[in-house]
N, C-alpha and C positions, 0 to 999 in steps of 0.2 A: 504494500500500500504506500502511496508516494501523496502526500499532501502540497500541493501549490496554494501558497499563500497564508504560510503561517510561520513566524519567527521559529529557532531552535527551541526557543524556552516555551513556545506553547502561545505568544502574542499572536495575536491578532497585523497581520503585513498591510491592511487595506490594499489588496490588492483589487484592479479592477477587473473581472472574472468576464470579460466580453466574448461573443461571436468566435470571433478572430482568434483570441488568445486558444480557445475548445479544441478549435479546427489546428491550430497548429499542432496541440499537444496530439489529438488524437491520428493525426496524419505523418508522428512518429515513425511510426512501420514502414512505411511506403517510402522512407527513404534509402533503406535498403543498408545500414550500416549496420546493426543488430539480428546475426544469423546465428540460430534462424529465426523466421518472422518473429516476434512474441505476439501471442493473443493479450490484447489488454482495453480495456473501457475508462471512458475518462465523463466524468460527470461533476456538473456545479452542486454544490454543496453548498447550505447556509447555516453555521453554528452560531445560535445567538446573532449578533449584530455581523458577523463576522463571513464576509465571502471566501468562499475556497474552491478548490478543484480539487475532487479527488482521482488518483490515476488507480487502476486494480489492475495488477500484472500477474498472468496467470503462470504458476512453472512450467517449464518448459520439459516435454516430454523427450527430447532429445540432447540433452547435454555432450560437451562443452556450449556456452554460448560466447559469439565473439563480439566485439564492438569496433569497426574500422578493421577488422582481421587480428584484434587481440584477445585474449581470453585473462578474463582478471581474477583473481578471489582474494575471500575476506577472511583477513588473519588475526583475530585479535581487535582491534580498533582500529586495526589500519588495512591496508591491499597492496597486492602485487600482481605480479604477471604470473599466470598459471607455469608449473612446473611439467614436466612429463609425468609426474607421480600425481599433480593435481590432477588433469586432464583424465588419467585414468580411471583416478574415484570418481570424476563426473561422469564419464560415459557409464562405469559400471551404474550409476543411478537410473539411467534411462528406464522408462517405462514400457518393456519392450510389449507388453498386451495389447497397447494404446498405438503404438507406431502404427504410419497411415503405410500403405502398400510401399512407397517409391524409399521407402527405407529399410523394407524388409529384407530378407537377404533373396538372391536372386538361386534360383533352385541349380543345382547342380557347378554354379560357379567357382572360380579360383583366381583367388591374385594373379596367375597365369595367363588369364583371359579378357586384363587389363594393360592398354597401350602406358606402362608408368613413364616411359619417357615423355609422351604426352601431359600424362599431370606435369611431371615436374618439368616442361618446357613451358606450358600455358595455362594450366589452371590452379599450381603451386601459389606463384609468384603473386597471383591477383587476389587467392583468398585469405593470403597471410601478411600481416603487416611486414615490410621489406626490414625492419629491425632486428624483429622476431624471428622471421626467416634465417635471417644471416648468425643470428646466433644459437640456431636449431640443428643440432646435429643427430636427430631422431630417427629411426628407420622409417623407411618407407612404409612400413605397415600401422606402424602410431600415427603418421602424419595422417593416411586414408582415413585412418577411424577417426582423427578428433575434426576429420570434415563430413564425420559422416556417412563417407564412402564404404566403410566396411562395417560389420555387425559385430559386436561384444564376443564374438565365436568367431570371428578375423574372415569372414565370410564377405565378397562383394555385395553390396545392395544394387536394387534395382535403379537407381539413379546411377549407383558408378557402371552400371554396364551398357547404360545407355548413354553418358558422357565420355567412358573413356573405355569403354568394349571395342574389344579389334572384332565382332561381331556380335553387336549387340540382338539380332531380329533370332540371334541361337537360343537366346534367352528369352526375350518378351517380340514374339512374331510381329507382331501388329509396332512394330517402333522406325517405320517409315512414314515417308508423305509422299502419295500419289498423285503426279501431275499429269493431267491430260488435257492438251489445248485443241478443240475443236473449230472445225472451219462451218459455223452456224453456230445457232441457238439453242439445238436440242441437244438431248444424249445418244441421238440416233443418226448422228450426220457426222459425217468424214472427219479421221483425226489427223491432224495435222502434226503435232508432236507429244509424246509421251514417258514420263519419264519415273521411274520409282528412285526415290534419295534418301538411301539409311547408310550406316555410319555411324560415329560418333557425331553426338549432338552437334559440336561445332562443325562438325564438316557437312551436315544436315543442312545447320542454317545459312550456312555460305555458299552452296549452292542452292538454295532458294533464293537467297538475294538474289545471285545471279541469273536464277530464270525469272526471276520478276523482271529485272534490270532489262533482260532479253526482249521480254514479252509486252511492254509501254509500249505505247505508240506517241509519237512527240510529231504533232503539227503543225506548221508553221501560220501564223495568223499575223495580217497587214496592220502594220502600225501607222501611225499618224509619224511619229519618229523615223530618224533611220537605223536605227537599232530592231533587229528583227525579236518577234514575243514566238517563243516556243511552250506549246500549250501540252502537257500527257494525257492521253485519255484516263487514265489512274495517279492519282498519288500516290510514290514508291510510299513513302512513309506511314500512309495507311492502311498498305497491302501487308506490310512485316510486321506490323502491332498483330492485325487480324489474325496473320496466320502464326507469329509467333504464342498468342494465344489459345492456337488449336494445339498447337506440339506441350503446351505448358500447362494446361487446364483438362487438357483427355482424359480418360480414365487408361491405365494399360494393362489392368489387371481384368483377366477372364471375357479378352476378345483379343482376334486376329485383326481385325482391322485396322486399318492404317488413316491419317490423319490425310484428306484428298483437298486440292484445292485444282478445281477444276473450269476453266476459264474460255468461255462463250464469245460472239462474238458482242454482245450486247450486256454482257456483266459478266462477275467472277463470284465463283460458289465454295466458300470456305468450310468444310466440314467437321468438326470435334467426335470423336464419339464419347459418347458417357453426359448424361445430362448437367445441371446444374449441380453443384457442390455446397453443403452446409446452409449457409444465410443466404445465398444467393437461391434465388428461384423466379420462375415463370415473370411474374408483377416485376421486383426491383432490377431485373439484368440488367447490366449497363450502365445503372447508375452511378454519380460517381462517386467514391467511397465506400460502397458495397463491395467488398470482394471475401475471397473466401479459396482455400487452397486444397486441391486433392493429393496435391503432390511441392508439398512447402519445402523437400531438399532439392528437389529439382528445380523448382522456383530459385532456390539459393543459387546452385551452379549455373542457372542464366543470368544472372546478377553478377556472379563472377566473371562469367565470359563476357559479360558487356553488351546482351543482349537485353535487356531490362534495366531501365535508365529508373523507373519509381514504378514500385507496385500497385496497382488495383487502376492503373490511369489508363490503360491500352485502350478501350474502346473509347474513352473518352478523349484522347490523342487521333485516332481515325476518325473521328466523327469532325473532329476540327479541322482535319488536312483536306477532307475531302470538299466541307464547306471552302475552305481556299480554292479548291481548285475545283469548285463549282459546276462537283459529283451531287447527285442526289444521296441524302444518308443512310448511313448500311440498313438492310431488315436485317431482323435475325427473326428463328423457326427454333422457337425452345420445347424439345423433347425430350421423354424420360432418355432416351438414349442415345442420345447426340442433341448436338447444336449448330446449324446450322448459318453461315452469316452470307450476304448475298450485296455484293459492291458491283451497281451500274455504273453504265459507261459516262462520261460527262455528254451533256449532248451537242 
């Protein structure tokens, strides 16, 4: 429990407990420095004369927790930097009942079947503070576990075999995106290009860039100026929020399906499968600050990779880019087993 607006000794701060002030505390999470996400509620509170915030932080079900890529604890009256001997009595606390799928351990797997040059070439360096790093001479398998990547039984999880699997679809089938660009508007007319991209997550989303990048069309429209206006039929920017929300919000546990974004001549159809998650449902999707995680370590490792700039904002970032670039706003088709998002052409 964290009290905003009240001296040490228990005074009364006059603090002014505004709007503003609510939305900053509770839009903590969303910036993405404290992994993993924390669940927490923040509410005004009025004791006596006296305004307050109160913040309620829920424990976290997967320990270590980092801040900026450090892990701290509290020794006495004071803190430090977690040791290798800290970190271990945290993860031994995890509540492995509670763990949500994408932290389970991945069946049949082994550290073997993890590219670790990869961790520690690109996703080492970015989820550990560069201080801590340089003074970390831990094996590689304490490193895995206190991101997560491995299970209390040294076992890969399902998020490290899909961020850093030299084949992840051996594990969880359905851990591709199907692209199929058709020359029409139905699903019954001529394909023009098709393509399945699995891999390690990062090499997933790097060639989706590139087929988005591909597949824009950029037309040239007469200016008043002599500077020529290049107009895209899509905003890149609101096609990789979309679909990196289909890779990041699926479900992947107990189907084959793969996440498909499949692109018309007259709109693009972003598919998820597995319906809405937790607080989100049918009424509030999309709204902003509503969000809710099926898969909160995976969530993390796209944070890491730099694919995830602030949580719970994606559809709310598309819905802006496309108004710039004067798309009609996405629909989405919310069902129990998938979701649906559906980006027309500018006209």
């Amino acid at each position: 429990m964290i009290f905003v607006g009240v001296e040490d000794d228990g005074r009364c701060a006059g603090l002014n407990t505004t709007d503003e002030l609510l939305r900053k505390l509770a839009d903590i999470p969303a910036e993405g420095k404290i992994q993993p996400l924390p669940s927490m509620s923040v509410q005004k509170r009025t004791l006596g004369e006296c305004e307050l915030v109160v913040i309620e932080v829920q424990p976290a079900i997967s320990p270590p927790v980092r801040y900026d890529g450090r892990c701290w604890v509290r020794v006495g009256p004071s803190h430090r930097l977690a040791s290798p001997d800290d970190e271990r009595r945290l993860r031994e606390r995890a509540r492995h009942a509670a763990l949500p799928f994408d932290q389970s351990a991945a069946p049949g797997a082994t550290i073997d079947d993890l590219d670790l040059e990869l961790f520690r070439r690109e996703y080492l360096p970015h989820a550990v503070a560069p201080d801590v790093l340089e003074a970390n001479e831990r094996p590689v398998e304490h490193q895995l576990g206190s991101l997560r990547l491995l299970t209390h039984d040294g076992a890969p999880t399902i998020t490290a075999v899909l961020v850093l699997g030299r084949d992840p679809r051996r594990f969880v089938p359905g851990a591709y995106v199907q692209f199929v660009r058709f020359a029409g508007n139905e699903l019954f007319d001529p394909v023009r290009d098709q393509k399945e991209l699995s891999g390690p997550l990062s090499q997933v989303l790097g060639q989706l860039d590139e087929l988005l990048k591909l597949n824009i069309s950029v037309a040239s429209a007469p200016a008043s100026e002599p500077r020529e206006i290049r107009k895209p039929d899509y905003p890149l920017a609101a096609l990789q929020q979309l679909a990196r929300n289909a890779i990041l919000h699926r479900t992947y546990e107990d189907t084959n399906a793969p996440a498909r974004l499949y692109w018309f001549d007259d709109r693009i159809e972003i598919e998820s499968p597995g319906g809405p998650y937790g607080r989100v449902n049918e009424r509030n999707f999309g709204a902003p600050g509503i969000t809710d995680y099926r898969n909160p370590t995976l969530a993390e490792a796209m944070k890491v990779l730099g694919y995830v700039q602030a949580f719970g904002m994606g559809i709310t970032l598309a819905r802006r880019e496309l108004k710039r670039s004067g798309n009609p706003p996405p629909e989405f088709r919310i069902e129990p087993t998938y979701v649906l998002a559906v980006v027309r052409r500018a006209g």
